[in-house]
VMD Tcl script that draws the C-alpha trace (Angstrom):
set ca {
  {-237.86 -35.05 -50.27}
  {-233.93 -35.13 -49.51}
  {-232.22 -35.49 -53.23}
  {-229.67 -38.81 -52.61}
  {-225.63 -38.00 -53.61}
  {-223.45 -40.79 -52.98}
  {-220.57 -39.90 -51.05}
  {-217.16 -40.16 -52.69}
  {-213.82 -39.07 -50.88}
  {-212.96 -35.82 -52.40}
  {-216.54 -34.45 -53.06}
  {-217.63 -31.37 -51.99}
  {-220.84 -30.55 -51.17}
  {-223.31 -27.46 -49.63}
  {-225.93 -28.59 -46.72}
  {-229.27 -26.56 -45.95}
  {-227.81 -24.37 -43.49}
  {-224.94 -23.23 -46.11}
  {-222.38 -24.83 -44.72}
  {-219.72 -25.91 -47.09}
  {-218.19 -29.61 -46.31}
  {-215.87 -32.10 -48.10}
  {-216.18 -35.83 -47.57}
  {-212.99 -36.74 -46.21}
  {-213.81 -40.93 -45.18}
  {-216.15 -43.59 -46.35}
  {-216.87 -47.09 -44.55}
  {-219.36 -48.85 -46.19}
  {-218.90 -51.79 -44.63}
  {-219.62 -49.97 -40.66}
  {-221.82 -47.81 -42.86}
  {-220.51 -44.14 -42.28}
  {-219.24 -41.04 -43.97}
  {-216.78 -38.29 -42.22}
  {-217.45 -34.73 -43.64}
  {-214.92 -31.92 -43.14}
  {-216.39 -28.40 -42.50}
  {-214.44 -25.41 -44.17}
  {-214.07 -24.03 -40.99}
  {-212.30 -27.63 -39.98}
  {-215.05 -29.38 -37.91}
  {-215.69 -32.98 -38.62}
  {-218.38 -34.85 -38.00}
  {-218.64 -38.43 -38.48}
  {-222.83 -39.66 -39.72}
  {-223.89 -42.57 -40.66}
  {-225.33 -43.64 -43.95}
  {-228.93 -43.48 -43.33}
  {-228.69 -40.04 -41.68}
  {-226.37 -39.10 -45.17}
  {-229.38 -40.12 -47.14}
  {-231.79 -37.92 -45.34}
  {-229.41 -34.56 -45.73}
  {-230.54 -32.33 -48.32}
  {-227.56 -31.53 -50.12}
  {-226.24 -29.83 -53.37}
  {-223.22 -30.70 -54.88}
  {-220.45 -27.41 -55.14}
  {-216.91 -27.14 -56.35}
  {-213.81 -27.32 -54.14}
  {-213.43 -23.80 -52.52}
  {-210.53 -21.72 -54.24}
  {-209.37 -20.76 -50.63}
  {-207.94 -24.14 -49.27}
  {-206.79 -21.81 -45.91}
  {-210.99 -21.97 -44.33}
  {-209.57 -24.53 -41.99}
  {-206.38 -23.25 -41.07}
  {-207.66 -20.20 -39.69}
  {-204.75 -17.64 -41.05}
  {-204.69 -14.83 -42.73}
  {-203.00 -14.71 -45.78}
  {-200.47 -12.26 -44.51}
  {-199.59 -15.61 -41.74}
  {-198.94 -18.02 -44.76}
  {-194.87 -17.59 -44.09}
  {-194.20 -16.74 -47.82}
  {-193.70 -13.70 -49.77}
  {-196.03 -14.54 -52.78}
  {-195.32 -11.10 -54.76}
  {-191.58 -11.63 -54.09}
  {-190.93 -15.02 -55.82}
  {-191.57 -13.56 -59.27}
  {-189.49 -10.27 -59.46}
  {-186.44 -9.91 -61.77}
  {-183.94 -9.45 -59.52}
  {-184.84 -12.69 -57.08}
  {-182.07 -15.32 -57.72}
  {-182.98 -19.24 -58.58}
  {-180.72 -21.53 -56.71}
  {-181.07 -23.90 -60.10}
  {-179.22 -21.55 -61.89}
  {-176.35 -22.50 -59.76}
  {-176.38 -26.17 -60.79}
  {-174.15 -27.08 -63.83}
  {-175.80 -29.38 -66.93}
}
mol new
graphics top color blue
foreach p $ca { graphics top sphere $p radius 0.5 }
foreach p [lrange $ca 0 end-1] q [lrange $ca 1 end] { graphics top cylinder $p $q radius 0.2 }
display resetview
């Protein structure tokens, strides 16, 4: 017997299969839900076939990048250099 979740925007949630998936739109009035696969498929189902998933309920992944598909060596930033010593902050430039 499928366990019922109602979809809210924002909610993250783990299918049968393993798949990880985020509800990303809700029209109750055409009765559907749009789901967001990490990877970055969506797939649009209607209420009734919601109701019939067996799902369980997870926590946003830490990794927001699943659907970007980049490494994080691609992200355009040096992370590890913002924080050294000898990096200069533009603020420090601005008078009070």
């Amino acid at each position: 017997m499928p366990m019922e979740h109602s979809p809210s925007i924002g909610d993250w949630y783990k299918n049968e299969a393993g798949g990880t998936f985020e509800v990303v739109a809700l029209d109750e009035q055409d009765g559907y839900v749009e789901i967001q696969y990490f990877d970055g498929t969506v797939e649009e189902l209607d209420l009734d076939a919601w109701q019939d998933l067996q799902l369980e309920a997870v926590e946003p992944p830490d990794d927001w990048s699943g659907s970007l598909d980049i490494q994080p060596d691609d992200y355009g930033v040096d992370i590890e250099g913002h924080n050294r010593p000898d990096s200069h902050n533009p603020l420090d430039d601005l008078e009070q």
